[in-house]
C-alpha positions in Angstrom: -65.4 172.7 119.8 -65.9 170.5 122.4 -62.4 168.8 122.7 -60.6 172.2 122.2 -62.3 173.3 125.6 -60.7 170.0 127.3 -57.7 170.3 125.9 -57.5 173.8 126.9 -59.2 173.0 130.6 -56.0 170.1 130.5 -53.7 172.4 130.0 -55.0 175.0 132.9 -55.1 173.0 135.4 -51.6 171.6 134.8 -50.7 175.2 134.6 -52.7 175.8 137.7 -50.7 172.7 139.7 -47.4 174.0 138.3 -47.8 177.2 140.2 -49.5 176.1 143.2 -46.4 173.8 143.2 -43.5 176.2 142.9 -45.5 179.0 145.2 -46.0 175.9 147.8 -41.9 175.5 147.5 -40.9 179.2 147.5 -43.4 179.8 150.9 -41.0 177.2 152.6 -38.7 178.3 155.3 -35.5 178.2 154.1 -34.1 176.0 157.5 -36.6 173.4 157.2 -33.9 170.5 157.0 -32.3 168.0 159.1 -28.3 168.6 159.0 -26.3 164.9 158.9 -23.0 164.8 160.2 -20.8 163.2 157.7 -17.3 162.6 158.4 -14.5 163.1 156.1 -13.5 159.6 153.9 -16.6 157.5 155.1 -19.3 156.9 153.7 -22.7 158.6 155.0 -26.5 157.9 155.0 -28.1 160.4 152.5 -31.6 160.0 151.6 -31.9 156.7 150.2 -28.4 156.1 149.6 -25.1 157.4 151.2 -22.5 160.3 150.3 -18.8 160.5 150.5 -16.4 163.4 151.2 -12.8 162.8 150.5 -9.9 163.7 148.7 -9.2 167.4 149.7 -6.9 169.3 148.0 -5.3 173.0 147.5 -3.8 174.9 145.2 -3.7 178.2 143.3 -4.1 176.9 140.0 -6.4 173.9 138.7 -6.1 171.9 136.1 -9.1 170.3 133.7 -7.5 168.9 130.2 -5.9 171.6 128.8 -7.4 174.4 130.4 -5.7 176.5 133.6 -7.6 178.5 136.1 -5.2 180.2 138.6 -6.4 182.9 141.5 -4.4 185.2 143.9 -6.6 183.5 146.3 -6.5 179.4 147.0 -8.5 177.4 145.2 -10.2 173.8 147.3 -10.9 171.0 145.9 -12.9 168.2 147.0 -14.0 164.7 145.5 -17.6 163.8 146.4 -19.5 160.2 146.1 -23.2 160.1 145.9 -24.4 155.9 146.2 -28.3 155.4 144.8 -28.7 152.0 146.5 -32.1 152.4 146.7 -34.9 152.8 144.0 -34.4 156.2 143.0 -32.0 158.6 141.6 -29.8 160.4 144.3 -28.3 163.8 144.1 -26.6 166.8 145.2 -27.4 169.3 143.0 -26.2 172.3 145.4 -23.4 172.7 147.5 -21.4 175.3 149.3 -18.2 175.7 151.5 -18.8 177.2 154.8 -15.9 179.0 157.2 -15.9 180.3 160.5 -17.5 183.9 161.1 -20.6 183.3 158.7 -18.4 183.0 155.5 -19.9 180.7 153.0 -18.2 180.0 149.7 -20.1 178.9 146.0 -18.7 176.2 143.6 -15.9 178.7 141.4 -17.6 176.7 138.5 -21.8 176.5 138.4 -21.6 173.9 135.2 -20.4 170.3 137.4 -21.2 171.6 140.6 -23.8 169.1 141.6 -23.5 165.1 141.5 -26.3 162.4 140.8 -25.7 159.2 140.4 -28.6 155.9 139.2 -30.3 153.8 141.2 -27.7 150.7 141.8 -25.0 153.0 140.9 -22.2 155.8 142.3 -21.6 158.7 140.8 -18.1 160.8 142.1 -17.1 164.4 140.3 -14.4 167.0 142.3 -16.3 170.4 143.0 -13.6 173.5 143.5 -14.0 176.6 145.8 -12.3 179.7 145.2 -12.0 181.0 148.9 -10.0 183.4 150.7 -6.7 181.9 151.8 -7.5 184.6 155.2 -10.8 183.1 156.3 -10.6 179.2 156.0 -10.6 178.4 159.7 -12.7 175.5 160.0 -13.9 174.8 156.3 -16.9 172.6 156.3 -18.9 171.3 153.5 -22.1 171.6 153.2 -24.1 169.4 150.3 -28.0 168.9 149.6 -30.3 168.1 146.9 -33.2 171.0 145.5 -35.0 171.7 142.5 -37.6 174.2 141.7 -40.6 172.4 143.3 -39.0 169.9 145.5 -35.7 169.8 148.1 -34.4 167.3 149.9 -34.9 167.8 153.6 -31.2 166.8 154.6 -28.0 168.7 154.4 -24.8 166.8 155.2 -22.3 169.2 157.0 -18.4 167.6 156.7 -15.6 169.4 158.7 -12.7 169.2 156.1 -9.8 169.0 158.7 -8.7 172.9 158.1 -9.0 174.0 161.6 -7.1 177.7 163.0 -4.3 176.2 164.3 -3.5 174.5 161.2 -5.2 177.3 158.1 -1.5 178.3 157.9 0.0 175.1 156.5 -3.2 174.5 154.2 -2.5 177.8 153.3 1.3 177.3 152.3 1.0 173.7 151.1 -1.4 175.4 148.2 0.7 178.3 147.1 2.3 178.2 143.8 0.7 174.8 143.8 -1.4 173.0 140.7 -3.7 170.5 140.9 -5.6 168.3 138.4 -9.8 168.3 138.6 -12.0 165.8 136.9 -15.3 167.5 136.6 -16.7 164.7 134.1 -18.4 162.0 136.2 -16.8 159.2 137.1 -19.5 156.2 137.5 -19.2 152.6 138.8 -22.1 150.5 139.3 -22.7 149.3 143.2 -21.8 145.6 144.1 
């Protein structure tokens, strides 16, 4: 009888943690991060390792193996780099596109949308917005790390070079276009 009750006071106050835990996270304000600048094609400090931006590309069809995903809007893709040179695991689990006016764009595909890569190693993966070929005037990504109880306290912001005066081209370069997305991870270790 005895070791039932201590199992059963174990199990309640890991329960009782858990929810202080989660309610802690949830009573968070939801701006309580530093934002990094982090230029397109170089490398950025990110928690204990860096991120990397590059590679962007429209279209308004993408390709993964054999399946085709078209829209009568314009598909971007981008390629992004996360480097765990430190100790830990590095990730950016959540990510979103953001356009002038207060427009923000989700992943068009929730399963690959985040990238983590092993400590001593980088992990790259494309991520693909379905946006509105209208309202892309000054596209900038935005990538951070969260989880239920914990988030990482830094968001990296990178402009990705489609600006008003040049939305137009983007625009036309990507029509009737198709482009090839790897969404499986692509991992190299760090030298």
């Amino acid at each position: 009888m005895i070791a039932r009750s201590r199992v059963v006071a174990a199990v309640l106050a890991t329960l009782l943690v858990t929810v202080a835990a989660i309610a802690y996270r949830l009573s968070e304000p939801q701006d309580a991060y530093e934002v990094v600048r982090a230029p397109l094609e170089q490398a950025t400090a990110y928690g204990s390792g860096q991120v990397r931006v590059s590679d962007v590309r429209v279209a308004t069809e993408v390709r993964e193996g054999e399946e085709r995903y078209r829209t009568d809007g314009l598909f971007v893709v981008v390629n992004v780099a996360v480097q765990a040179s430190g100790r830990d695991a590095l990730g950016a689990a959540s990510s979103q596109l953001l356009a002038q006016g207060g427009v923000t764009y989700l992943p068009a595909f929730s399963l690959g949308a985040s990238v983590r890569a092993d400590p001593g190693f980088e992990t790259a993966r494309d991520l693909v917005y379905e946006v509105d070929p209208a309202r892309i005037d000054d596209l900038t990504l935005e990538l951070w790390d969260s989880g239920l109880v914990y988030r990482h306290y830094q968001r990296t912001r990178t402009p990705l070079g489609i600006t008003a005066r040049n939305a137009r081209a983007w625009v036309e370069a990507g029509s009737g276009r198709s482009v090839v997305v790897v969404r499986d991870d692509v991992t190299r270790a760090l030298p």
